[in-house]
N, C-alpha and C positions, 0 to 999 in steps of 0.2 A: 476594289470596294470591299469593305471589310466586312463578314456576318452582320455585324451590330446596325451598320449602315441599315444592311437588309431588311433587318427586322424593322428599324426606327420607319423604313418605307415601309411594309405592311402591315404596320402598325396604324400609320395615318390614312392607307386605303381603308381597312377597317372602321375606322373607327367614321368615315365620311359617310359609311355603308349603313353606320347603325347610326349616325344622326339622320340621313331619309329614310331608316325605316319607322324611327322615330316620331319623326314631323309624320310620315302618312297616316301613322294614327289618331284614331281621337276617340280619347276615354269618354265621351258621351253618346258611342254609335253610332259618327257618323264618318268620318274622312272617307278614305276608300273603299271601305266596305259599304256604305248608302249610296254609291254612287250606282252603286251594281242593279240595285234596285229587288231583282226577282230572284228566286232560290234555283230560275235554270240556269243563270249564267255565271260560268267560274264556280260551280259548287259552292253559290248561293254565302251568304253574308256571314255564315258561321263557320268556313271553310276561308274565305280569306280571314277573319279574325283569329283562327287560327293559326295560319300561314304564317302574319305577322308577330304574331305572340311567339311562335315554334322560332321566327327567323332572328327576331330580338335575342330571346336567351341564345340563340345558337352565335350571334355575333358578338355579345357579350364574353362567352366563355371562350371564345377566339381570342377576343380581347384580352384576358389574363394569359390564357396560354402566350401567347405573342411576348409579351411582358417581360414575363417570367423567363422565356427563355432567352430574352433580350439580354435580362439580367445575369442570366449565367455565360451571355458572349462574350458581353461586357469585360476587359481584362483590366481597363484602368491604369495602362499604360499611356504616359504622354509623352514619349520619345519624341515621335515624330512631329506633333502639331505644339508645340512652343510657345509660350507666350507674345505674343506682337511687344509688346509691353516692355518685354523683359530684352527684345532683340534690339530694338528702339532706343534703348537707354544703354545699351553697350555700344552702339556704334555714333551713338551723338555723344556718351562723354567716354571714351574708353581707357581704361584704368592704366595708369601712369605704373610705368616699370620703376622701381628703385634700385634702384643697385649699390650695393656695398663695396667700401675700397676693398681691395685683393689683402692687403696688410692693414692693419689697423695703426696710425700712428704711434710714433714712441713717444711718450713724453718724456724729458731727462729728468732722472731722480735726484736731490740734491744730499746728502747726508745731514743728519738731524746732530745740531750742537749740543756738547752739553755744557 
């Protein structure tokens, strides 16, 4: 499995992490922080709305880094994974050998009259 693989996976575990941290919020005060109710549980409603906000940017900037260094694994070699396409259409019509005679015929000269 090649780096780049690697990265393209923790790229999409991330990026699942910040569409639910996403979705639990709610710009009008209420998702998971209302459900808490009282300011003794879980360090009260302005402590997870921080939490969440801290944990947003923190996946975000996970996010580019991942990217970024995705992009520099990246070598953009296609040795090994070939076009289907391209293997498909060599082995359904495959290219006719020509071959040239060894000597090229003579043809007889006649002398020009005058």
């Amino acid at each position: 499995m090649s780096t780049f693989s690697i990265f393209l996976v923790l790229i999409t575990i991330v990026c699942f992490l910040l569409i639910i941290v996403i979705m639990v919020q709610n710009p009008k005060g209420g998702g998971l922080s209302s459900s808490f109710g009282g300011s003794q549980m879980l360090g009260g409603v302005q402590k997870t709305t921080d939490f969440l906000d801290k944990s947003t940017w923190t996946l975000g900037g996970i996010l580019i880094l991942l990217v970024l260094l995705s992009s520099l694994s990246f070598s953009g070699d296609l040795n090994d994974n070939k076009l289907k396409t391209i293997d498909e259409a060599e082995t359904v019509a495959p290219k006719k050998e020509t071959t040239a005679p060894a000597t090229p015929a003579k043809t007889p000269t006649t002398p020009e009259k005058k």
